[in-house]
C-alpha positions in Angstrom: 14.7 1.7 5.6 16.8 -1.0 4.3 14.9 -3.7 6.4 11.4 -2.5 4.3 10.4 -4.3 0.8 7.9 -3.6 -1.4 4.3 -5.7 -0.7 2.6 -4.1 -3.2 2.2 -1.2 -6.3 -1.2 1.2 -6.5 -1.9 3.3 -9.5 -4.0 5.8 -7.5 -4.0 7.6 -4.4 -7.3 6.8 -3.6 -7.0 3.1 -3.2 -4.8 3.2 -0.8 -7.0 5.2 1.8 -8.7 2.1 3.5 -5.8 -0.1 3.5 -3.8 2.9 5.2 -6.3 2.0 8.4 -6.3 -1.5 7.8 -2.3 -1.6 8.5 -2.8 0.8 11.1 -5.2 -1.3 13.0 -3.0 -3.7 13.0 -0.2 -1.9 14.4 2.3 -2.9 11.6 4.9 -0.1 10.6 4.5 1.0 6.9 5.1 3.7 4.2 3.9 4.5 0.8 6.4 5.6 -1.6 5.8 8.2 -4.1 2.7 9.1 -2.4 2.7 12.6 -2.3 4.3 13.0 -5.4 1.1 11.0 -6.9 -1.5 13.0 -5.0 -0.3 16.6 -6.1 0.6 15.0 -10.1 -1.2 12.0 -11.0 -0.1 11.9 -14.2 3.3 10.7 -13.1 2.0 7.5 -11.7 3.8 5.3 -14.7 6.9 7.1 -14.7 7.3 6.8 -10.9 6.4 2.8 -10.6 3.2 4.0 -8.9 2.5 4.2 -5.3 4.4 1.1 -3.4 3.6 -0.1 0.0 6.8 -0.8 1.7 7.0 -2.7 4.8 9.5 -4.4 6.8 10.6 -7.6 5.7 9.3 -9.4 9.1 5.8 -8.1 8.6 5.6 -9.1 4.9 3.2 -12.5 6.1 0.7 -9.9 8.0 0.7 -8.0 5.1 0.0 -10.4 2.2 -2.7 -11.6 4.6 -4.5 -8.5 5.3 -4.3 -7.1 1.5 -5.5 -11.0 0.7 -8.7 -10.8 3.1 -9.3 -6.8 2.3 -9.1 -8.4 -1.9 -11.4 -11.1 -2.0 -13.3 -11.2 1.7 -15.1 -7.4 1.6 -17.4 -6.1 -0.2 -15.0 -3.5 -0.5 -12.6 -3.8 -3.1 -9.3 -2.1 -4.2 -9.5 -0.9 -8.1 
Protein backbone atom coordinates (compact mmCIF):
# COMPACT_ATOMS: atom_id res chain seq x y z
CA UNK A 1 0.00 0.00 0.00
CA UNK A 2 2.89 2.13 0.06
CA UNK A 3 2.74 2.58 -3.85
CA UNK A 4 -1.13 4.22 -3.27
CA UNK A 5 -1.60 8.19 -2.65
CA UNK A 6 -4.35 10.00 -1.82
CA UNK A 7 -6.43 11.54 -5.16
CA UNK A 8 -9.04 12.87 -3.25
CA UNK A 9 -11.10 13.55 0.36
CA UNK A 10 -15.23 12.95 0.61
CA UNK A 11 -17.21 14.13 3.56
CA UNK A 12 -19.91 11.53 3.00
CA UNK A 13 -20.38 8.06 2.16
CA UNK A 14 -22.80 8.61 -0.30
CA UNK A 15 -20.73 10.54 -2.80
CA UNK A 16 -18.60 8.18 -3.28
CA UNK A 17 -21.14 5.42 -4.63
CA UNK A 18 -20.98 6.41 -8.38
CA UNK A 19 -17.45 7.18 -8.65
CA UNK A 20 -16.89 3.61 -6.95
CA UNK A 21 -18.28 2.28 -10.58
CA UNK A 22 -16.69 4.78 -12.46
CA UNK A 23 -13.10 3.46 -11.27
CA UNK A 24 -14.33 0.17 -11.62
CA UNK A 25 -15.14 0.54 -15.21
CA UNK A 26 -12.15 1.54 -15.80
CA UNK A 27 -10.29 -1.26 -14.34
CA UNK A 28 -8.04 0.90 -12.05
CA UNK A 29 -7.23 -0.58 -8.57
CA UNK A 30 -8.50 1.62 -5.65
CA UNK A 31 -9.59 1.90 -2.00
CA UNK A 32 -11.37 4.32 0.22
CA UNK A 33 -10.00 4.80 3.54
CA UNK A 34 -12.07 5.32 6.50
CA UNK A 35 -14.96 4.17 4.69
CA UNK A 36 -16.63 1.89 6.84
CA UNK A 37 -15.77 3.65 9.81
CA UNK A 38 -17.86 6.72 8.11
CA UNK A 39 -20.80 4.63 7.04
CA UNK A 40 -21.56 2.99 10.51
CA UNK A 41 -20.46 6.83 12.48
CA UNK A 42 -20.82 9.71 10.33
CA UNK A 43 -20.21 12.00 12.81
CA UNK A 44 -16.52 11.15 12.81
CA UNK A 45 -15.99 12.34 9.32
CA UNK A 46 -13.71 15.56 10.54
CA UNK A 47 -11.88 13.78 13.11
CA UNK A 48 -10.98 10.99 10.64
CA UNK A 49 -9.78 13.38 7.45
CA UNK A 50 -12.97 12.16 5.78
CA UNK A 51 -13.22 9.40 3.30
CA UNK A 52 -9.90 9.48 0.92
CA UNK A 53 -9.61 7.75 -2.31
CA UNK A 54 -6.31 6.18 -2.53
CA UNK A 55 -4.79 4.95 -5.63
CA UNK A 56 -1.59 3.91 -6.96
CA UNK A 57 0.65 6.45 -7.76
CA UNK A 58 0.81 5.32 -11.66
CA UNK A 59 -2.88 5.59 -12.03
CA UNK A 60 -3.07 9.09 -10.43
CA UNK A 61 -3.42 10.76 -14.36
CA UNK A 62 -6.60 8.34 -14.92
CA UNK A 63 -7.82 9.30 -11.91
CA UNK A 64 -7.66 13.16 -11.90
CA UNK A 65 -9.24 12.71 -15.30
CA UNK A 66 -12.12 10.64 -14.55
CA UNK A 67 -13.09 12.66 -11.15
CA UNK A 68 -12.45 15.84 -13.64
CA UNK A 69 -15.07 14.66 -16.45
CA UNK A 70 -17.52 12.95 -13.57
CA UNK A 71 -17.09 17.03 -11.84
CA UNK A 72 -17.86 19.24 -14.53
CA UNK A 73 -19.08 17.00 -17.74
CA UNK A 74 -22.41 15.09 -16.03
CA UNK A 75 -25.31 16.15 -15.05
CA UNK A 76 -24.38 14.29 -12.09
CA UNK A 77 -22.48 15.90 -9.70
CA UNK A 78 -20.44 15.03 -6.46
CA UNK A 79 -21.71 17.24 -3.29
Amino acid sequence: MKQFVTAAVFTYPHEITILKLLLQEAGLQFYFENETTLTVVPVYTHALGGIKLKVHKNDLDTVNQILEDFNHNNHLKIV
